[in-house]
N, C-alpha and C positions, 0 to 999 in steps of 0.2 A: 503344262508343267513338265510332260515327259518331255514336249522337246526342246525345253529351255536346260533341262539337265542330257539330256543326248548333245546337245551342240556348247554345253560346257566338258563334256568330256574332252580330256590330253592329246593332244592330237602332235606328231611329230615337227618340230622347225626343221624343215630341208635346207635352209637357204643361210646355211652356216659354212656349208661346199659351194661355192660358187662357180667353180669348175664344173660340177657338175650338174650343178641348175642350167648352167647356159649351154651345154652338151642338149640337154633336155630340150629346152628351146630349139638348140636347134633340129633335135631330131622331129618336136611337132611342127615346125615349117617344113620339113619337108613331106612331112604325111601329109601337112594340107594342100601346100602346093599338086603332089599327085590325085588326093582326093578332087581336087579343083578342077583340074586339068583331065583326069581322063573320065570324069561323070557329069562335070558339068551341069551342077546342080543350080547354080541363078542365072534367072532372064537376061540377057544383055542387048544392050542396043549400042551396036559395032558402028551407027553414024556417028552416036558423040564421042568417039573413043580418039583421043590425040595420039593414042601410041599403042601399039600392037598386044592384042589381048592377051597373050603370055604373058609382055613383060607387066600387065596389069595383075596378074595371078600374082607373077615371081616377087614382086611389089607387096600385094596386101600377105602373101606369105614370109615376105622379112624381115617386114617393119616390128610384128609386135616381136620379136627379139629383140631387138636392141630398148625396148619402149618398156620390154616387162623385164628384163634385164637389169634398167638402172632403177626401176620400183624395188626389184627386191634387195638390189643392193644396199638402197639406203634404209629401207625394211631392217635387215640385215644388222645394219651401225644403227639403227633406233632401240631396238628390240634387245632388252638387257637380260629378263630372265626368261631363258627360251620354254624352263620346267611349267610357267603359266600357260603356254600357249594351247590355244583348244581347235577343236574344230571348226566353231564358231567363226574366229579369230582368222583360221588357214580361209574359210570360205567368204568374208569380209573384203580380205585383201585382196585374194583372186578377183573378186567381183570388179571392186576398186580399177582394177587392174586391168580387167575387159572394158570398164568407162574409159579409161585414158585410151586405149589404144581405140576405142572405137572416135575418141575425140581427133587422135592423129588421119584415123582414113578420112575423118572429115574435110580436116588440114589442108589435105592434099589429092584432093577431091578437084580443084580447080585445073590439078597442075596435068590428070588421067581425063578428065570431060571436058568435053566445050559447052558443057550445059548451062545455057542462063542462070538456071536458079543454084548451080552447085552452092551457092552463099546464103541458101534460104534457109530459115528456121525448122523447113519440114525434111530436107535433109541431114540437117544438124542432129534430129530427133533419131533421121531413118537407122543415121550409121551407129547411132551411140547404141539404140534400142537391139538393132538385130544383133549387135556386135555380144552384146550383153545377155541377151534372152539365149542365142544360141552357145555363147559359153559356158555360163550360167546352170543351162539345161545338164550338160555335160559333167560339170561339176559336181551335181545331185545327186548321181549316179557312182560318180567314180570315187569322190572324197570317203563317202561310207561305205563303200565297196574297200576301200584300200586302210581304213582304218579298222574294219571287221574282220579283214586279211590279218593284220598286226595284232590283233590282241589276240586271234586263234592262235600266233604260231606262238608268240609268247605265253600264250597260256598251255600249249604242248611241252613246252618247252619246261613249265613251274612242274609238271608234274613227274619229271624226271629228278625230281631234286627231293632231298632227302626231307622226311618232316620230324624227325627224333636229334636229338642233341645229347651228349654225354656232358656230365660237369667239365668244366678245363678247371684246372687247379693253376692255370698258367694266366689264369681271368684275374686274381687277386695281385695286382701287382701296382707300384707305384713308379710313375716315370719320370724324372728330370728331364724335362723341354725347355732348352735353351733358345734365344728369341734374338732377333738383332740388336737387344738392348739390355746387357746383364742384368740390371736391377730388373727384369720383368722375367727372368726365367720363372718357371713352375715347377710345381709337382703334380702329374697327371695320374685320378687315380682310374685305373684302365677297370676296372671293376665296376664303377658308375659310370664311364665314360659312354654315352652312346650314339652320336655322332659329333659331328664338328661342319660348317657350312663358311665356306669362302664370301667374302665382302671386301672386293680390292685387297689392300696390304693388310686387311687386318685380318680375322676368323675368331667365326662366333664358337664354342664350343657346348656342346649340351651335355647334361646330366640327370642320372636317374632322378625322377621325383624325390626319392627317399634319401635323397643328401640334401647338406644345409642349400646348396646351390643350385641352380638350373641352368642357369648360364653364364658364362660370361666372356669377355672379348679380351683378343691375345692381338698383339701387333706382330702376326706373322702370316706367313702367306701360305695355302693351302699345302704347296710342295715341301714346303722348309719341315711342316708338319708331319707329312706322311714319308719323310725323309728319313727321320726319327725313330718310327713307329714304324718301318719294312722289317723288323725282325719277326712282327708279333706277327704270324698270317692271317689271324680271324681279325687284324684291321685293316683292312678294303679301301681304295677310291675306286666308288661307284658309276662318280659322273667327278665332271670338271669344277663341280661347285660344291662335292659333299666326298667327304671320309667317314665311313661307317666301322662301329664294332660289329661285327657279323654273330659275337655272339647274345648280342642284343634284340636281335631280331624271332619274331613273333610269331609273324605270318609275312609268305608276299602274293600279291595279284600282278595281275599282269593288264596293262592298258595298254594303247596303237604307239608311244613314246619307249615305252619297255617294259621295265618291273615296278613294283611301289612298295616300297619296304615299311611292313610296321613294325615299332617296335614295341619290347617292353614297357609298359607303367609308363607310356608316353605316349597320346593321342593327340598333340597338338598337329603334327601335320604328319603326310607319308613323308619316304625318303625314295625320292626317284634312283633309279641303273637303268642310264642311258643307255640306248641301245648298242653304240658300239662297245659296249661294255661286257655284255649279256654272255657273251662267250666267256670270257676271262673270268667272270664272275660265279657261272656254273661249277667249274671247274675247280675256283678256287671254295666256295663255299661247300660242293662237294668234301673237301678234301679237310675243310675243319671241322665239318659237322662228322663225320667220318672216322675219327681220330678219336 
């Protein structure tokens, strides 16, 4: 059970920058390529080799770019709510990801040997398996190495932040949010108001339990909203998909994705602050809690 909920933990989507996923890539082809090349860690037998053992290195060090490149791409256009993704999830895909590329050196396995069996089923096995187990290995190590990095800084980061609040007398207020459809304008009352969560053109908005209402849905689009609402500073976007009252907020922790916001008289779920966020968000929450 512990480690059904350890590999349910939030684990970062990197592969939202794909500029710099493939920088990435390419900066581990070239580690492997030298790691290859000047230790020379597998057996080889240079009779079956159709073409010069460099370019066999420079070969299985280039291919899984481009191979784990278009995986994460479409990764990338599959994967709608990045806020679910876990560790579980990053280490899945990775995995996935060492099959395919071990299936490609299999591929072209024909094109590097002149070995009879390159078509054999014990082949087929050797490349997927080593391809796999040694990535794999690699992964066990670094994915929770690097997700135990991110909740440390972030949680260094929680304890620089103020944990007292002053009344705002500027919290009781009512707002006219106009919509791209006159008859659907509102009145927001910013005193129950405690987040709002984007869904395409529409946004759902939430309220305190102790109103008639908890939610409901506005035909307008997360920006048109918090467009509105830049005067008041304790109302925040967090992330790309949530607008927060900041003085709704309760407690926060900190996970390997960024902060998790709770808030008041509402446990139905956290409220993520993506990480690029986390600076701007200090700063600004400083600044109203403060006040």
């Amino acid at each position: 059970m512990q480690f059904l909920d350890y590999i349910k933990r939030p684990y970062p989507f990197y592969y939202t920058h794909l500029k710099k996923v493939f920088f990435l890539l390419c900066f581990i082809a070239i580690a492997s390529f030298l790691f290859t090349y000047l230790f020379e860690p597998f057996v080889v037998n240079v009779n079956e080799h159709k073409i010069d053992n460099l370019w066999i290195i420079i070969l299985h060090s280039i291919i899984p770019v481009p191979v784990a490149f278009v995986y994460f791409f479409f990764l990338h256009k599959s994967v709608k709510n990045i806020e679910s993704w876990t560790l579980g999830k990053e280490f899945l895909h990775l995995c996935m990801t060492l099959v395919i590329i071990g299936l490609v050196s299999f591929l072209i396995r024909n094109f590097i040997y002149s070995n009879p069996d390159n078509w054999s089923l014990q082949y087929f096995w050797e490349e997927i398996r080593n391809t796999f187990l040694v990535g794999s290995l690699i992964l066990i190590i670094i994915l929770p190495l690097n997700m135990e990095r991110l909740i440390s800084k972030h949680s260094k980061n929680l304890k620089l932040l103020p944990n007292h609040q002053k009344h705002k007398a500027s919290n009781n207020l009512i707002v006219k949010i106009t919509t791209p459809i006159n008859e659907e304008n509102f009145e927001l009352n910013i005193a129950a108001f405690l987040y709002a969560k984007a869904d395409g053109n529409y946004l759902e908005i939430f309220y305190s339990h102790s109103t008639d209402k908890e939610k409901e849905l506005k035909r307008l689009t997360l920006k048109e909203f918090a467009d509105q609402l830049n005067i008041y500073p304790f109302i925040f976007t967090v992330h790309r998909s949530y607008i927060v009252n900041l003085n709704t907020i309760k407690s926060i922790s900190g996970n390997a994705q960024g902060y998790a916001l709770h808030l008041k008289n509402y446990t139905q779920r956290t409220i993520p602050v993506s990480r690029s966020k986390i600076q701007e968000f200090n700063s600004v929450y400083n600044n109203v809690k403060n006040k």
